[in-house]
Residue frames as a rotation matrix with the C-alpha (Angstrom) as fourth column:
UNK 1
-0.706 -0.074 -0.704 -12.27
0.146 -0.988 -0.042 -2.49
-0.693 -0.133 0.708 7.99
UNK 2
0.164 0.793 0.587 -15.56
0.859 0.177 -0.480 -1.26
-0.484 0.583 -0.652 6.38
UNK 3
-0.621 -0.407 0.670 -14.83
0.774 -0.448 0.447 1.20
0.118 0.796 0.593 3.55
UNK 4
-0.026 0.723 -0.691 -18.01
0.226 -0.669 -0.708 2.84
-0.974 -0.174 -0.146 3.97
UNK 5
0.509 0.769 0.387 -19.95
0.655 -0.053 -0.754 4.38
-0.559 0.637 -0.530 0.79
UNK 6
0.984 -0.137 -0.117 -17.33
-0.167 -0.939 -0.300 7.24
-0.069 0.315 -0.947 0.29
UNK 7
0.341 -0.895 0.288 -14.03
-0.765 -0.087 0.638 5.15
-0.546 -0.438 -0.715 0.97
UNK 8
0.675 -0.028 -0.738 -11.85
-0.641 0.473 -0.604 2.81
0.366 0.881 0.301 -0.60
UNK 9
0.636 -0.708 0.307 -9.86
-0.350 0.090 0.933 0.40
-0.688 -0.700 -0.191 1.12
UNK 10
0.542 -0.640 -0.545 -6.11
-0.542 0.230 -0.809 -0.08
0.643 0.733 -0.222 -0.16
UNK 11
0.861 -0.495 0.112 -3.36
0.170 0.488 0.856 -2.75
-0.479 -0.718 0.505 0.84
UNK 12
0.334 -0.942 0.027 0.18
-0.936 -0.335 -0.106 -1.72
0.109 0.010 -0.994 0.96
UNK 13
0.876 -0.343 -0.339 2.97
0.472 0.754 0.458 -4.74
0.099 -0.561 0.822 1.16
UNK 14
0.647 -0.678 0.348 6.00
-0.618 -0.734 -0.281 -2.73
0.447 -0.033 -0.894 2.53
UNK 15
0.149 -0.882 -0.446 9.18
0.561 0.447 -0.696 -3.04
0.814 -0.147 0.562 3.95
UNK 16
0.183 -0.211 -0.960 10.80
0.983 0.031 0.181 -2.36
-0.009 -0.977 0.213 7.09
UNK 17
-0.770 -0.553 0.318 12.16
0.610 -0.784 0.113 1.08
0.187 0.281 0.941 5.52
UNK 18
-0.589 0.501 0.634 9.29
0.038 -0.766 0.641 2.38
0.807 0.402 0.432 4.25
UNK 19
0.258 0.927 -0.272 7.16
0.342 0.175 0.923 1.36
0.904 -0.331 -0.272 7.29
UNK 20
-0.471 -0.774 -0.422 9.54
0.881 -0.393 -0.262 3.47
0.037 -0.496 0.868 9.18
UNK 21
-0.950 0.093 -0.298 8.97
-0.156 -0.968 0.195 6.59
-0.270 0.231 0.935 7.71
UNK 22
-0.074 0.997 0.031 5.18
0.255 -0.011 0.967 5.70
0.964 0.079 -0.253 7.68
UNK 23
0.188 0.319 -0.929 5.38
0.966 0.113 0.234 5.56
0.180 -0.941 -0.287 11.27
UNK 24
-0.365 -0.884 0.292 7.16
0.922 -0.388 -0.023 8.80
0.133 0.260 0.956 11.09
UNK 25
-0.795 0.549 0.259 4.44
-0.239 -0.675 0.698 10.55
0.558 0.493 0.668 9.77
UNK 26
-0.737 0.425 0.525 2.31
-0.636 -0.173 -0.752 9.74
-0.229 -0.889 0.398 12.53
UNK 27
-0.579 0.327 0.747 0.71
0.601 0.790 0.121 6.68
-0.550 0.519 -0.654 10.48
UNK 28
0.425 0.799 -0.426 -1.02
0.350 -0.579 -0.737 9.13
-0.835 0.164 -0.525 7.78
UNK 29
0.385 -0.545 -0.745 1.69
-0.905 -0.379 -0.192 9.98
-0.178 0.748 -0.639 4.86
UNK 30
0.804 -0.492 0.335 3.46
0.552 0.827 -0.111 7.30
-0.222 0.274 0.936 2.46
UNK 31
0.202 -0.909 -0.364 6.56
0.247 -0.313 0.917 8.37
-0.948 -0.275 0.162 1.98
UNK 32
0.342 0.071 -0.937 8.04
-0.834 -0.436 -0.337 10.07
-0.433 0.897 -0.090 -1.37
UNK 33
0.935 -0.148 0.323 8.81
0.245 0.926 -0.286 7.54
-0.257 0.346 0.902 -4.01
UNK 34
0.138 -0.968 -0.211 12.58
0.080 -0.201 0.976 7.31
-0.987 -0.152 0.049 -4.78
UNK 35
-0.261 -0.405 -0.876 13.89
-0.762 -0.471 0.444 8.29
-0.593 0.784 -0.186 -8.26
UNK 36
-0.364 0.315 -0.876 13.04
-0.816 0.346 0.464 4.69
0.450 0.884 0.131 -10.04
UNK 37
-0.754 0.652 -0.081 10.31
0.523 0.520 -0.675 4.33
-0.399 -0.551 -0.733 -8.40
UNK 38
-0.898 0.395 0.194 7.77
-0.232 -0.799 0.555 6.44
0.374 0.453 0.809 -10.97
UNK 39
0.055 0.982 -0.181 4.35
-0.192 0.188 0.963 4.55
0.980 -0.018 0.199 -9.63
UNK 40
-0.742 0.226 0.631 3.14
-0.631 0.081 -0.772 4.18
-0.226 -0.971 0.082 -5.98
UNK 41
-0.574 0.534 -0.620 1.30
-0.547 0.313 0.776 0.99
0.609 0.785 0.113 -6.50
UNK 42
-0.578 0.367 0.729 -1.17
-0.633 0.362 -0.684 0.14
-0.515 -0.857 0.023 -3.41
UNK 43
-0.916 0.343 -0.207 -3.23
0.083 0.670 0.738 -3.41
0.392 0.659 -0.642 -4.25
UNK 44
-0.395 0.853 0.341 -6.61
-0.675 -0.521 0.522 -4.17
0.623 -0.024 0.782 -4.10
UNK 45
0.800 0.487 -0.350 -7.31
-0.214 0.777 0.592 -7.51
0.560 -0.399 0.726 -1.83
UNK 46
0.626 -0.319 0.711 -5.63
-0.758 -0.035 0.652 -8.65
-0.183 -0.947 -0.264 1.47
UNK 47
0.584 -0.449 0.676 -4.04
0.152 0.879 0.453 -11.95
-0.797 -0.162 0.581 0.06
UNK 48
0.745 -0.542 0.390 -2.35
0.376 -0.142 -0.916 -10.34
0.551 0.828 0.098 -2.89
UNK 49
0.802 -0.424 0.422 -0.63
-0.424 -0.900 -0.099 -8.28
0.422 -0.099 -0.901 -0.50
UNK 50
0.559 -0.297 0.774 0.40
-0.682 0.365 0.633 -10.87
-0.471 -0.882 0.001 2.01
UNK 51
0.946 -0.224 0.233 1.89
0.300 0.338 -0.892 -12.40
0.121 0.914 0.387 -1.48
UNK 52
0.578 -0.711 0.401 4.04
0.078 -0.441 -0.894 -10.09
0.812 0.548 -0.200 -1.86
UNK 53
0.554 -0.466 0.690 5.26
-0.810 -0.110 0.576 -9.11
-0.193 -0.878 -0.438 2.22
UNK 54
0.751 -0.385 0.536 5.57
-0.129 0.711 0.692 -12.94
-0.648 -0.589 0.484 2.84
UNK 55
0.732 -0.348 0.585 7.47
0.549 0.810 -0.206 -13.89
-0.402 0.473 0.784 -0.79
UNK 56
0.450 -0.576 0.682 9.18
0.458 -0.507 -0.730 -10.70
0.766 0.641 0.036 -2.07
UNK 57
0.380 -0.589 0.713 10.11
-0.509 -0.777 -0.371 -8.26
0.772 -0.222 -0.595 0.89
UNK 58
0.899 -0.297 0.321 11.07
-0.168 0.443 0.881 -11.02
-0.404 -0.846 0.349 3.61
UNK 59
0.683 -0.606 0.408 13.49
0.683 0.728 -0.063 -12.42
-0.259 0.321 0.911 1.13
UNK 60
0.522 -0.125 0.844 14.22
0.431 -0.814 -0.388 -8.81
0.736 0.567 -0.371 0.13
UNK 61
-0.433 -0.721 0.541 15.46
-0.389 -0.393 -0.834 -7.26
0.814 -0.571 -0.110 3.65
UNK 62
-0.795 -0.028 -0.607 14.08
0.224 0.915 -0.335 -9.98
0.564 -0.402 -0.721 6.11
UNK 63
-0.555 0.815 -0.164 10.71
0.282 -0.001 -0.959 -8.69
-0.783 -0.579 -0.229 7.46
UNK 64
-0.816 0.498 0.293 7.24
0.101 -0.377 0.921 -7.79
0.569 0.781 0.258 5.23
UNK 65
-0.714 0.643 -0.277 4.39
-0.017 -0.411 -0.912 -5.77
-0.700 -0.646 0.304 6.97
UNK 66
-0.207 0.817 0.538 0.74
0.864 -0.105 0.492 -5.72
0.458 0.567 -0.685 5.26
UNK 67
-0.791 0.300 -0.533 -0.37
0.128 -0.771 -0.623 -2.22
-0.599 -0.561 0.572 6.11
UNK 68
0.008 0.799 0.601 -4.44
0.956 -0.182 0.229 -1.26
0.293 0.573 -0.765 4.90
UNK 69
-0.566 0.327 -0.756 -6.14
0.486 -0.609 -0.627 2.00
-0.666 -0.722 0.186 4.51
UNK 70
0.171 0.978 0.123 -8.82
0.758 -0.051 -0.650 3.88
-0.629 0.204 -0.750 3.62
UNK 71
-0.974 -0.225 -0.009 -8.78
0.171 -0.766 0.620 6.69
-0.146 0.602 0.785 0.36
UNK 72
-0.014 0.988 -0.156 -11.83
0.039 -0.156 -0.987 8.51
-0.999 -0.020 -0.036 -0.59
UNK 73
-0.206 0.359 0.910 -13.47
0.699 0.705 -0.120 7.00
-0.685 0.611 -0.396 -3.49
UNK 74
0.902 0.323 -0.286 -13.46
0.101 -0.803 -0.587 10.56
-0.420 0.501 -0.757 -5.18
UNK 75
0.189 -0.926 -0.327 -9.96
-0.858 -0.318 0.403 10.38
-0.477 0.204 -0.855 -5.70
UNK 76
-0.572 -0.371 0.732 -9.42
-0.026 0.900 0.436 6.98
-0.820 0.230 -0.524 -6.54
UNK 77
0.478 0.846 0.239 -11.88
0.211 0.153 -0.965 7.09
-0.853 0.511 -0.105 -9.33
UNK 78
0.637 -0.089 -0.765 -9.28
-0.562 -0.734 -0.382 8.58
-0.528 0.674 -0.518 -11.41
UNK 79
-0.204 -0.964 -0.169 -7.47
-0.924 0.132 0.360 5.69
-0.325 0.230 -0.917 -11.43
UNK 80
0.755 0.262 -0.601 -8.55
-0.299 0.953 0.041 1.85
0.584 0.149 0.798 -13.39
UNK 81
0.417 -0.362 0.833 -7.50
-0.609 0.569 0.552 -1.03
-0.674 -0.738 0.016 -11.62
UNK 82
-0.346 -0.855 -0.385 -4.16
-0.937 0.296 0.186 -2.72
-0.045 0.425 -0.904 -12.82
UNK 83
0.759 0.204 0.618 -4.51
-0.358 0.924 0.134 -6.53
-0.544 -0.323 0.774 -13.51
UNK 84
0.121 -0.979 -0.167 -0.70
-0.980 -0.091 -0.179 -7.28
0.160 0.185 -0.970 -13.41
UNK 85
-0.686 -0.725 -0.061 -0.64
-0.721 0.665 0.195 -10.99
-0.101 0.178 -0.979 -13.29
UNK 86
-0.877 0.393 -0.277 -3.60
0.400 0.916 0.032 -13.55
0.266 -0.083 -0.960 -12.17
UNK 87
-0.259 0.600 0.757 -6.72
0.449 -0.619 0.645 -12.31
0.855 0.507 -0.110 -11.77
UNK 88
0.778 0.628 0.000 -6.38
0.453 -0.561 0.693 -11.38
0.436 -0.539 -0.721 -8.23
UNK 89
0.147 -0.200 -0.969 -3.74
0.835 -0.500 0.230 -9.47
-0.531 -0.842 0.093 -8.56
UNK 90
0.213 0.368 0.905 -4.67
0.777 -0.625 0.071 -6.46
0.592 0.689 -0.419 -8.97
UNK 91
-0.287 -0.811 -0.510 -3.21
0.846 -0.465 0.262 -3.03
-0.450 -0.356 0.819 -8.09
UNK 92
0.849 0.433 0.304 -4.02
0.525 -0.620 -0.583 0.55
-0.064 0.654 -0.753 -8.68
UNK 93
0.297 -0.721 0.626 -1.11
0.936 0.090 -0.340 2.72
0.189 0.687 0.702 -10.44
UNK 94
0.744 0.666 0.048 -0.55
0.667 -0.745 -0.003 6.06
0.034 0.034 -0.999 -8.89
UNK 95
0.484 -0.726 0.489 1.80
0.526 -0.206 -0.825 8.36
0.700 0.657 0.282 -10.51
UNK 96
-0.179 -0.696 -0.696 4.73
0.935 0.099 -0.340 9.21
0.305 -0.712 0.633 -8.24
UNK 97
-0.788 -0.369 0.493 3.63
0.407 -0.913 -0.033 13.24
0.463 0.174 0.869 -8.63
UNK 98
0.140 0.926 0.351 0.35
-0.606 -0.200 0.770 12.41
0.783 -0.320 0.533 -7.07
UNK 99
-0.422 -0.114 -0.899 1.24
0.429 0.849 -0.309 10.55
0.798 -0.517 -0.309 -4.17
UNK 100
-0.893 -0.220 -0.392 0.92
0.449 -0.393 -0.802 13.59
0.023 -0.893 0.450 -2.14
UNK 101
-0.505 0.863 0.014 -2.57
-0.787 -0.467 0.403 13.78
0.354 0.193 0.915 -3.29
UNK 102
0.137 0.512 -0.848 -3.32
0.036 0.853 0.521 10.49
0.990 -0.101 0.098 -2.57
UNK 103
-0.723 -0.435 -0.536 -1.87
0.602 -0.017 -0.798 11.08
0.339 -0.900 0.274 0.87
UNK 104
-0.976 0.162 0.147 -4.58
-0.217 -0.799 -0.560 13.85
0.027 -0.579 0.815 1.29
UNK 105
-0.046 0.969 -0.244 -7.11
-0.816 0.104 0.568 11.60
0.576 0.226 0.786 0.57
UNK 106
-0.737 -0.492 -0.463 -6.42
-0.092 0.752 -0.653 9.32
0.669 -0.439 -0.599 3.65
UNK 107
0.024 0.286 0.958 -8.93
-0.680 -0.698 0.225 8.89
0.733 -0.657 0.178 5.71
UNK 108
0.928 -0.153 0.339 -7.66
-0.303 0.220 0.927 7.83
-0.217 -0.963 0.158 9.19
UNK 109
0.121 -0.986 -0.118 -4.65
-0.942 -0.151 0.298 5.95
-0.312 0.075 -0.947 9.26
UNK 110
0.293 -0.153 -0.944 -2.56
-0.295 0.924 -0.242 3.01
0.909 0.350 0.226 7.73
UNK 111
0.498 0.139 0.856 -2.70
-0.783 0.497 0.375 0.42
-0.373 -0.857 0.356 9.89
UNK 112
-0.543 -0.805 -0.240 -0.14
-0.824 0.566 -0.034 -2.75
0.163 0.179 -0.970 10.06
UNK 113
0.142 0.976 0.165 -2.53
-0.982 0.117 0.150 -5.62
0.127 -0.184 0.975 9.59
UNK 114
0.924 -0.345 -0.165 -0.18
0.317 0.932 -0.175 -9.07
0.214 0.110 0.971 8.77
UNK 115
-0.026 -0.973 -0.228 4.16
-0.994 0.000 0.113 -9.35
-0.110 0.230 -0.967 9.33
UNK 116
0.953 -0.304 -0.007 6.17
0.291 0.918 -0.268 -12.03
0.088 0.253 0.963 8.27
UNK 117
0.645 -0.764 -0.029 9.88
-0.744 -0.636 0.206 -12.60
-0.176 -0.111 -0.978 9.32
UNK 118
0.400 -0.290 -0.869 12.44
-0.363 0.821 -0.441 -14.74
0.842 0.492 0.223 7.69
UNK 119
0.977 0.015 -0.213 12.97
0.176 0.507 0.844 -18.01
0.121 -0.862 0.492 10.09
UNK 120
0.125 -0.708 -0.695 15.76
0.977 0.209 -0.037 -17.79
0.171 -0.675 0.718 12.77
């Protein structure tokens, strides 16, 4: 996916839940964040994500979904980029009260790009 000059592309690793109620929303809205959940924290590079799907949410409730998409680069600007362990992984930080801004700064839709399900 090419970002283009005005976009940003972001990777989600989700669960089965949330990638419910993404579909939900006609692939275009992240769901609200639950009570202690204060940061919506999409990452910046395709193999951090696929980190997290394959090692945290398979083991977590047995399936992990990469999901990408595009934000316009006017919005994202407000936020620095997290560097939350090795240097590639990185992660931008976006306060649960602005999700639903970030949501209006979609442009097209999130798109399931990698799963992983735990064997058998």
């Amino acid at each position: 996916m090419n970002a283009g000059p005005d976009c940003v592309v972001l990777y989600r690793p989700t669960g089965p839940k949330e990638l419910a109620l993404v579909r939900d929303s006609g692939w275009r809205r992240w769901p609200p964040r639950l009570p202690d959940q204060p940061i919506f924290y999409p990452v910046t590079n395709e193999d951090y994500a696929i980190q997290i799907a394959r090692d945290w949410n398979v083991p977590a409730s047995g399936s992990g979904y990469v999901t990408r998409f595009r934000v316009r680069a006017d919005f994202m600007q407000r936020y620095p980029r997290q560097t939350v362990g090795g240097r590639e992984h990185t992660e931008w930080w976006i306060p649960a009260e602005e999700l639903e801004q970030l949501n209006d700064a979609i442009v097209g839709t999130i798109e399931v790009i990698h799963e992983f399900h735990r064997a058998g």
